[in-house]
NUNUDO-971389 format. One line per 10 residues: number of its first residue (from 1); their letters; for each residue x, y, z of C-alpha. Coordinates in steps of 0.2 Angstrom, whole numbers, plus 5000, padded with zeros to 4 digits. Each point is the difference from the previous one (the first is absolute). Example, Ala and Ser with C-alpha at 12.3 -4.5 7.8 and 13.67 -1.06 7.14 Angstrom:
BEGIN
1	AS	5062:4978:5039  5006:5017:4997
***
This chain:
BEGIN
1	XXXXXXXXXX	4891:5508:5093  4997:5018:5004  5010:5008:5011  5000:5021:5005  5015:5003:5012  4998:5018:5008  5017:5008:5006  5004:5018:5006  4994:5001:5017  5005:5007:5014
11	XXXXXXXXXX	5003:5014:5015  4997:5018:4995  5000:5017:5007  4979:5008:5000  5002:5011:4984  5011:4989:4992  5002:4987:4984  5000:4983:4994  4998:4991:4985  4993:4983:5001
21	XXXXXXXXXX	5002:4986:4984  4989:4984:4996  5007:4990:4989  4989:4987:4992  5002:4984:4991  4990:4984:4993  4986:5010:4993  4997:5013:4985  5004:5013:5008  4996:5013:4987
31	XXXXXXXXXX	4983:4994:5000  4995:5003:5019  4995:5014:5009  5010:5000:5015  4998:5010:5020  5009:5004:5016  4991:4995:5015  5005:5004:5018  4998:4993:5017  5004:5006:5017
41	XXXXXXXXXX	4997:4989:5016  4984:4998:5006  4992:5008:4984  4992:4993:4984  5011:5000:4986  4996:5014:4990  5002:5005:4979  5014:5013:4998  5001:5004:4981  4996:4991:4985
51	XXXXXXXXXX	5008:5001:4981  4989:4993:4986  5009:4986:4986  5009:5013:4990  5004:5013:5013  4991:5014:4993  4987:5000:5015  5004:5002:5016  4987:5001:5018  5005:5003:5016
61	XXXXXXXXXX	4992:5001:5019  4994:5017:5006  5014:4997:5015  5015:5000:4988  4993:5010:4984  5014:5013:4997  5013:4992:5010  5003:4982:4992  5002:4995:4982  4998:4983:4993
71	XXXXXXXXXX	5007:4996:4984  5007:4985:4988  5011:4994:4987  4995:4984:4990  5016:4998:4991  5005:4997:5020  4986:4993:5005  5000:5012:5013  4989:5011:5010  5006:5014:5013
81	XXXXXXXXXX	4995:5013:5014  5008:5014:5002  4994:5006:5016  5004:5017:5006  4995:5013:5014  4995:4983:5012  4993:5000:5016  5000:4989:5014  4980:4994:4996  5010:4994:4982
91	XXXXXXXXXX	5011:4986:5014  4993:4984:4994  5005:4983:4988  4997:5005:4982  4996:4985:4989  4999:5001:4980  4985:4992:4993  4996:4992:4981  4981:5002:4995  4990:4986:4997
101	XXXXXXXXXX	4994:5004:4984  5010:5007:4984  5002:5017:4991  4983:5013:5008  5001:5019:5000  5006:5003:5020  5005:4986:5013  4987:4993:5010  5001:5005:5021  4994:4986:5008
111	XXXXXXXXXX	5012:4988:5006  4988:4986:4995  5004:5006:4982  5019:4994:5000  5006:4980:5001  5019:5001:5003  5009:5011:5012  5018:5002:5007  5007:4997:5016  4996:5021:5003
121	XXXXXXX	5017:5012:5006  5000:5010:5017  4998:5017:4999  5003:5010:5017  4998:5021:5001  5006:5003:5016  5013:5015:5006
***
């Protein structure tokens, strides 16, 4: 069955990094353009960044352009986020997301577009 398990969370320092990790299983991975989603509470849960099949293609949201990249490895099965200068607006659950559909040119933003979803990790940017 598929599975994507997120892990790297956690509390950091406004200005500081984290690295967050999705690793995926039951599926083709290679074949699947693949998102980070985020929600905080009381907010809808909003797309992040998306990497197309290959990994050549990336898209991200206006909030997080130049300060988050998202990037895989399918000899890992892996995709990542490397997120850097945060902000306490970036405190919210992240969640990696598989596409519905296989291969496309960018990954879709609309969470309707994506069937399987981890469990999300906490991030918290407070001082």
């Amino acid at each position: 069955q598929v599975q994507l398990v997120e892990s790297g969370g956690g509390l950091v320092q406004p200005g500081g990094s984290l690295r967050l990790s999705c690793a995926a299983s039951g599926f083709a991975f290679g074949l699947f353009a693949m998102s980070w989603f985020r929600q905080s509470p009381g907010k809808e849960r909003e797309w992040v960044a998306g990497i197309n099949y290959g990994g050549g293609i990336t898209n991200y949201a206006d909030s997080v352009k130049g300060r988050f990249t998202i990037s895989r490895d399918n000899s890992k099965d892996m995709i990542y986020l490397q997120m850097n200068t945060l902000k306490p607006e970036d405190t919210a659950v992240y969640y990696c997301a598989k596409t519905k559909r296989g291969f496309g040119t960018t990954a879709p933003m609309a969470s309707s577009d994506y069937d399987y979803w981890g469990q999300g990790t906490q991030v918290t940017v407070s001082s």
